[in-house]
OpenMM code with the backbone's topology and positions (N, CA, C; nanometers):
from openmm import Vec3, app, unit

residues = "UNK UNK UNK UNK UNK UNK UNK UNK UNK UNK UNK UNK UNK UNK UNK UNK UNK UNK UNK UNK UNK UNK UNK UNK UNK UNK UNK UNK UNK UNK UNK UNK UNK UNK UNK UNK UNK UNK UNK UNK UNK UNK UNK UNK UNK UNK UNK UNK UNK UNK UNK UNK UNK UNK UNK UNK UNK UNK UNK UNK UNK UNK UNK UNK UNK UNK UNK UNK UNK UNK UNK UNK UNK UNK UNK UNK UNK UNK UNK UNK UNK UNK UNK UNK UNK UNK UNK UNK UNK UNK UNK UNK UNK UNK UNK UNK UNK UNK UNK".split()
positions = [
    Vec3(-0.8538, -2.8959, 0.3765),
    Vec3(-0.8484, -2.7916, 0.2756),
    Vec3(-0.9875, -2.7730, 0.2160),
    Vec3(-1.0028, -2.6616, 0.1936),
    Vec3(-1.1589, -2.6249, 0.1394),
    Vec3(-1.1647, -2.6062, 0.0100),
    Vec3(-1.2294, -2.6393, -0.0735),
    Vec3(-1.2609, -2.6523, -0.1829),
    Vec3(-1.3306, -2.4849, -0.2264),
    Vec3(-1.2537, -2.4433, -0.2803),
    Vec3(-1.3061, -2.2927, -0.3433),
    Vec3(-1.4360, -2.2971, -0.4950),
    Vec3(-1.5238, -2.2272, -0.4945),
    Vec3(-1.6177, -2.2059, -0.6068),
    Vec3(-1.5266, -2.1372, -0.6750),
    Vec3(-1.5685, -2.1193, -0.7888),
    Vec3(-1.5121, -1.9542, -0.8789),
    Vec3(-1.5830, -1.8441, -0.8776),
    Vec3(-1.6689, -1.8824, -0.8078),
    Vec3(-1.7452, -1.7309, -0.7662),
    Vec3(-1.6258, -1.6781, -0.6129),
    Vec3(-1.6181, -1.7605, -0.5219),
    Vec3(-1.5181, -1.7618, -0.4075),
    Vec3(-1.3962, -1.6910, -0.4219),
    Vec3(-1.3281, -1.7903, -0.5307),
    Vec3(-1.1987, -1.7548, -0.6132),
    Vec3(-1.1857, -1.6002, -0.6616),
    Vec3(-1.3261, -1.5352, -0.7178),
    Vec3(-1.3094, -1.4385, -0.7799),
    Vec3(-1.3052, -1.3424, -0.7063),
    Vec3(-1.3932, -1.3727, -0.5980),
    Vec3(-1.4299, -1.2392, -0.5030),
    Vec3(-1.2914, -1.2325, -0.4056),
    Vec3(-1.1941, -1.3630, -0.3721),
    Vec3(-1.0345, -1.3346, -0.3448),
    Vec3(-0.9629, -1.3107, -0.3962),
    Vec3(-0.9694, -1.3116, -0.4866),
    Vec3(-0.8927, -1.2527, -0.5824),
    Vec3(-0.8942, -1.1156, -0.5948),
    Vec3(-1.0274, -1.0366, -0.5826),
    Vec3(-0.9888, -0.9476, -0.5822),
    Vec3(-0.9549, -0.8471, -0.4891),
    Vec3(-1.0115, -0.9094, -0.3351),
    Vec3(-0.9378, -0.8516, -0.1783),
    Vec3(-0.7707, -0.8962, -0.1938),
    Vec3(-0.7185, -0.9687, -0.2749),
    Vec3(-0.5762, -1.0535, -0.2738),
    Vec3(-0.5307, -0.9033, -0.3863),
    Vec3(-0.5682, -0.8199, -0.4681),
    Vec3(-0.5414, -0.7559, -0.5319),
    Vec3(-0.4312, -0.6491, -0.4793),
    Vec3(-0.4493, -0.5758, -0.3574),
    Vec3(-0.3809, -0.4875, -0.3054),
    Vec3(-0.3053, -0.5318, -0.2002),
    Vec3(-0.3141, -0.6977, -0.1817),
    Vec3(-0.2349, -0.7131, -0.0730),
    Vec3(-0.0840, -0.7394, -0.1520),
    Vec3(0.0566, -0.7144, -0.0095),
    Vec3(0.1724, -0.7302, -0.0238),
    Vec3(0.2331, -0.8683, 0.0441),
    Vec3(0.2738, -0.8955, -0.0400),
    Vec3(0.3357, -1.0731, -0.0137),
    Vec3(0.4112, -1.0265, 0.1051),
    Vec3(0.3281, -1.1457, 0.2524),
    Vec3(0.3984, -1.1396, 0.3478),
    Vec3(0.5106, -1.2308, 0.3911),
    Vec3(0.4992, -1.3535, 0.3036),
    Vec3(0.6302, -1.4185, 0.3053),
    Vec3(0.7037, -1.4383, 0.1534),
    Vec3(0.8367, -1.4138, 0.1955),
    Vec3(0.9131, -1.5144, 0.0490),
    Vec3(0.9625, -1.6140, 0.0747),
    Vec3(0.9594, -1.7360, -0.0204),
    Vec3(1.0330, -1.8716, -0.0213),
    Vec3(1.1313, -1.8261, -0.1179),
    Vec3(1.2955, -1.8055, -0.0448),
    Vec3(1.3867, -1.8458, -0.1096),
    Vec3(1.4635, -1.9832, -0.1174),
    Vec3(1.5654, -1.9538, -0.1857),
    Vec3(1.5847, -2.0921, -0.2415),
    Vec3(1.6620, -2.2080, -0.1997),
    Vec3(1.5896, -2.2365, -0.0482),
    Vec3(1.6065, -2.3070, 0.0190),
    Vec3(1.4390, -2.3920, -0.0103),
    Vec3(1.3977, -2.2786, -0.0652),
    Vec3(1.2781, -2.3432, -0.0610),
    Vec3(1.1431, -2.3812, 0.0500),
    Vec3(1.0521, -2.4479, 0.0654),
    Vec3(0.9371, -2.4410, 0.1801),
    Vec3(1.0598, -2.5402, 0.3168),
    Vec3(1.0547, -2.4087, 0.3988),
    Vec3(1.1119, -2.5095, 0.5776),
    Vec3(1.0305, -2.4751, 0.6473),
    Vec3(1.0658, -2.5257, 0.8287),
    Vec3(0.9537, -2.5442, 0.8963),
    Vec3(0.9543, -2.3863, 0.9717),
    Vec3(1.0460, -2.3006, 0.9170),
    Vec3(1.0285, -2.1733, 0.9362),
    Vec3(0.9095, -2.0968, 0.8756),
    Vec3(1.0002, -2.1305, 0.7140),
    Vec3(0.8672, -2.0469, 0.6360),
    Vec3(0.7102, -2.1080, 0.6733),
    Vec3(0.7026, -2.2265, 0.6959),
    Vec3(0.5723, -2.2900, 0.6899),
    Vec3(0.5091, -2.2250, 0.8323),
    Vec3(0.6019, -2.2015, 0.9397),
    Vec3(0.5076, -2.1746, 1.0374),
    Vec3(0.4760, -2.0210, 1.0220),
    Vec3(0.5524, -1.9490, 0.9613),
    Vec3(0.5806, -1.8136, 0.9078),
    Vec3(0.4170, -1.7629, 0.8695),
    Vec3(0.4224, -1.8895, 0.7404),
    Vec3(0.3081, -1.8722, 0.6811),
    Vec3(0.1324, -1.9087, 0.7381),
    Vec3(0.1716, -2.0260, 0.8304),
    Vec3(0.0776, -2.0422, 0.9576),
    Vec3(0.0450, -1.9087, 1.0201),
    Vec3(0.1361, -1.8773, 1.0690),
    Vec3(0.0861, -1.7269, 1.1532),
    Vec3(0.0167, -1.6473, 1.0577),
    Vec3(0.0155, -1.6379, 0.9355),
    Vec3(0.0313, -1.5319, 0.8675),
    Vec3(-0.1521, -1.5346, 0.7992),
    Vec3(-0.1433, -1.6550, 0.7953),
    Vec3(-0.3126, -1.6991, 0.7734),
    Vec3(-0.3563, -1.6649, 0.8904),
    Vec3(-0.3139, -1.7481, 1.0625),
    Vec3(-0.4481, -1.7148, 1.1154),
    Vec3(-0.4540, -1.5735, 1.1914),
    Vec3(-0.3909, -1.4843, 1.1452),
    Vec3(-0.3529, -1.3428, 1.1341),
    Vec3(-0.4617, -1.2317, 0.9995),
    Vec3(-0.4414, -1.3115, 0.9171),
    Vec3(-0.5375, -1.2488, 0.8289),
    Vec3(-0.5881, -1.3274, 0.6968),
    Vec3(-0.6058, -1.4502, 0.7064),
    Vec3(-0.6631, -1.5518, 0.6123),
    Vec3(-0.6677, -1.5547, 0.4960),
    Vec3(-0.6210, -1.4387, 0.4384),
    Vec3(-0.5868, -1.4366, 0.2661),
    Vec3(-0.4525, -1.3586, 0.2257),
    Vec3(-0.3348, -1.4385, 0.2259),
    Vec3(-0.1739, -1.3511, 0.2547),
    Vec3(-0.1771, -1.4324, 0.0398),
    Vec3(-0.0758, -1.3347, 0.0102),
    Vec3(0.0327, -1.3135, -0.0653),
    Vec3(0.1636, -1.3981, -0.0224),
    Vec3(0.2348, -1.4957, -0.1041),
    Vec3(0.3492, -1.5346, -0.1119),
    Vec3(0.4428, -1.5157, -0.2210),
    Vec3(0.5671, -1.5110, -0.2014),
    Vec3(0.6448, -1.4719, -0.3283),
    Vec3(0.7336, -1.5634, -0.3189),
    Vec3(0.7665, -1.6478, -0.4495),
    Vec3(0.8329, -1.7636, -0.4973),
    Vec3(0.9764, -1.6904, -0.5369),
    Vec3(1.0987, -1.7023, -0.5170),
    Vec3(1.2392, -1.6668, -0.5690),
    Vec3(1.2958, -1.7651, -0.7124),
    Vec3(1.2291, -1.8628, -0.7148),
    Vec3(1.2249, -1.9308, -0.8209),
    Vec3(1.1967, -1.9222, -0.9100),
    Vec3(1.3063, -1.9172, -1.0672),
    Vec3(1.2481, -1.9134, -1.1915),
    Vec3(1.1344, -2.0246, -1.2228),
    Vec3(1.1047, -2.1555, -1.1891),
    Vec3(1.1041, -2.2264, -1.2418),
    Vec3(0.9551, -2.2600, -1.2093),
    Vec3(0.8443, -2.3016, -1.2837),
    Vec3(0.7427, -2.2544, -1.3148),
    Vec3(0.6589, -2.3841, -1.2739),
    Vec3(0.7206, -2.5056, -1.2838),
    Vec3(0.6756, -2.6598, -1.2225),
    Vec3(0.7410, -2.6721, -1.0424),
    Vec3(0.8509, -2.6058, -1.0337),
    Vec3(0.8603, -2.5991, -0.8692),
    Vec3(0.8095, -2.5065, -0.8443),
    Vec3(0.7105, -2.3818, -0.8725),
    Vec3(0.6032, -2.3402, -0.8311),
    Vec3(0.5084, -2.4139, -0.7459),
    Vec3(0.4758, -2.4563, -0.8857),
    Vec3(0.3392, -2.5263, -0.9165),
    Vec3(0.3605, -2.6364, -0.7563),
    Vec3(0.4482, -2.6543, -0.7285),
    Vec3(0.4916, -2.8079, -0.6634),
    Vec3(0.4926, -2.7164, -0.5314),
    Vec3(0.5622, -2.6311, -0.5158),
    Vec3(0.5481, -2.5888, -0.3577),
    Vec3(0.3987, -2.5502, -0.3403),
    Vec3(0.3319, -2.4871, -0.4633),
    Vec3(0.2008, -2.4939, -0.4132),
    Vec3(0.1201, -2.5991, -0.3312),
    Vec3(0.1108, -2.7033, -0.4390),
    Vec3(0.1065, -2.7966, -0.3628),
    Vec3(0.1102, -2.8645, -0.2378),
    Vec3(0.2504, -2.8429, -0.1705),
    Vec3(0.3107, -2.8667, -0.0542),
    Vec3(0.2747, -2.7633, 0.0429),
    Vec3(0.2208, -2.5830, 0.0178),
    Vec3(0.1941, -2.5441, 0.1060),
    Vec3(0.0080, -2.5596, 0.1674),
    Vec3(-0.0322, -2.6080, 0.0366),
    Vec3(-0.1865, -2.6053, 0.0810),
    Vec3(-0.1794, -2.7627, 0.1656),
    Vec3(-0.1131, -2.8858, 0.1464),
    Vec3(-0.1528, -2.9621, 0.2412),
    Vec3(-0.0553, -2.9196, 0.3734),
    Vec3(0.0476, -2.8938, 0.3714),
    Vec3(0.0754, -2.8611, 0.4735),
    Vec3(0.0351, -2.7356, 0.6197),
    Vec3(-0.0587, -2.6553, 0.5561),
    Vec3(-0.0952, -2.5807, 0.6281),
    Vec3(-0.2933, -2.5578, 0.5719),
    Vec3(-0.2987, -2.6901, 0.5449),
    Vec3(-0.4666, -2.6751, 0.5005),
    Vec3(-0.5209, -2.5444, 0.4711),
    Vec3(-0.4798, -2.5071, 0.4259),
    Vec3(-0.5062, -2.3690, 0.3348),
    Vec3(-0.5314, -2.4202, 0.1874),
    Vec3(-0.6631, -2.3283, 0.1335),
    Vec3(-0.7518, -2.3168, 0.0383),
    Vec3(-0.6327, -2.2365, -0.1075),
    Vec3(-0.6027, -2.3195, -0.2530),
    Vec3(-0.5043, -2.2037, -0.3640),
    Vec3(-0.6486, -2.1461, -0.3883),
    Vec3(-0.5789, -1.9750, -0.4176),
    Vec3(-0.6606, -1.9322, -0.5212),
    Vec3(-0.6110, -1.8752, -0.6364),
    Vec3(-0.4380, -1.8306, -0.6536),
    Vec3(-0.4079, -1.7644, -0.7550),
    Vec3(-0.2631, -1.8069, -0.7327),
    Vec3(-0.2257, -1.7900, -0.8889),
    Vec3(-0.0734, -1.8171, -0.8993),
    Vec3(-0.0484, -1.7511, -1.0289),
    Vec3(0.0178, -1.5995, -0.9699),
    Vec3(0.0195, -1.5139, -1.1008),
    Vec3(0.1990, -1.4981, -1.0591),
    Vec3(0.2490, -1.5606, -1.2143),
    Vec3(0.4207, -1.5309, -1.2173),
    Vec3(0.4790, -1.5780, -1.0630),
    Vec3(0.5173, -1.5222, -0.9886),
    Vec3(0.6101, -1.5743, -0.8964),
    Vec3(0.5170, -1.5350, -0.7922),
    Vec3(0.4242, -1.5046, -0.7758),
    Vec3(0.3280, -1.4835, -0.6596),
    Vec3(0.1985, -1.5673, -0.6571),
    Vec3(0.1691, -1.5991, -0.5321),
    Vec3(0.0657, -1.7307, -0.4532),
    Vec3(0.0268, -1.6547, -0.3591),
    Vec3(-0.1377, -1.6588, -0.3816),
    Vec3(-0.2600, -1.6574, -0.3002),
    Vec3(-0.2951, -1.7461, -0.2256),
    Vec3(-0.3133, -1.7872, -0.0896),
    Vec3(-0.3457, -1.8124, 0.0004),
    Vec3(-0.4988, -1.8106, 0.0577),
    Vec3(-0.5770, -1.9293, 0.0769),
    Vec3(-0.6760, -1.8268, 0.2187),
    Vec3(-0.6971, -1.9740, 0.2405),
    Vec3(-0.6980, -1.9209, 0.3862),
    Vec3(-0.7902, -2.0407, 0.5231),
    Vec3(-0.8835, -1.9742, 0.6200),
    Vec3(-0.9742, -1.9863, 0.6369),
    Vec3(-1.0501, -1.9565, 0.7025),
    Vec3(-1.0023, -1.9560, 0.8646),
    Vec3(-0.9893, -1.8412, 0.9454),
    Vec3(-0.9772, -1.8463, 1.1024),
    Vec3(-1.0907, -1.8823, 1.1763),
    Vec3(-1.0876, -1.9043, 1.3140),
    Vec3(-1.2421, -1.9265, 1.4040),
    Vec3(-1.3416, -1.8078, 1.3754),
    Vec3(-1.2193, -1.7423, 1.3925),
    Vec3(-1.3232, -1.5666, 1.3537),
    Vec3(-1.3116, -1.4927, 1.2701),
    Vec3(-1.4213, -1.5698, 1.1303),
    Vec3(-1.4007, -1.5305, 1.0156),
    Vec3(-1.4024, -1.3670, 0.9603),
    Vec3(-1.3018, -1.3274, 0.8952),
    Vec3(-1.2978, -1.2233, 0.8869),
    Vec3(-1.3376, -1.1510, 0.7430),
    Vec3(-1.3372, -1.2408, 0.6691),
    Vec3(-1.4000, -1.2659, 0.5444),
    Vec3(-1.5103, -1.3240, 0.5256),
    Vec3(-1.6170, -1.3254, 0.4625),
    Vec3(-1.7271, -1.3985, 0.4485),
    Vec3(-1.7300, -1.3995, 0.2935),
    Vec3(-1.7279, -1.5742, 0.2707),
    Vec3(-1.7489, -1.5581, 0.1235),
    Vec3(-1.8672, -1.5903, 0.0741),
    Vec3(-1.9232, -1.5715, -0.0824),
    Vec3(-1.9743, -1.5899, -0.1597),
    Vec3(-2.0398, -1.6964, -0.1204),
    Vec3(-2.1532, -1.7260, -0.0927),
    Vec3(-2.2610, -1.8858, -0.1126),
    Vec3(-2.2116, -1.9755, -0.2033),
    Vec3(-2.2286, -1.9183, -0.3590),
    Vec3(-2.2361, -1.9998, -0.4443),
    Vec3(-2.1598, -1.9542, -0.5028),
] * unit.nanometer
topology = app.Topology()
chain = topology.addChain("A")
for resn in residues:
    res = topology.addResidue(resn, chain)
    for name in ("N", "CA", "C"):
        topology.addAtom(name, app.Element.getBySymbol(name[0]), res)
């Protein structure tokens, strides 16, 4: 997992602005569906949108968790029930910020 700047963070944040959450975790919660779901979905386009079905604001926080080690993907945002994503592909399609 890569360690994001806030200069990094900011500048995904705001390409993450117009994107549409390509997966939802319902409330079954993270399986090895959604996870590979979400695999494809990074090395497809390296900064996806996820949408949480969950009220609950600490099992957020917790699948976050569970999806960045599980699919070594970089958090950058967690606004209300939606999670930002990015991992870098071989063929970066994004280029971020230096510093």
């Amino acid at each position: 997992m890569q360690q994001l700047t806030v200069k990094q963070r900011q500048f995904l944040k705001g390409l993450a602005h117009d994107l549409q959450p390509v997966v939802m975790i319902g409330n079954n919660g993270v399986t090895e569906s959604v996870l590979k779901e979400i695999d494809t979905s990074l090395n497809a386009h390296e900064l996806i949108k996820i949408r949480v079905l969950g009220d609950e604001r600490s099992a957020r926080e917790a699948i976050i968790e569970d999806l960045c080690a599980a699919t070594n993907s970089s958090f950058v945002q967690h606004i209300g029930k939606l999670i930002v994503l990015y991992r870098a592909s071989e063929k970066a399609r994004i280029v971020l910020p230096k510093i």
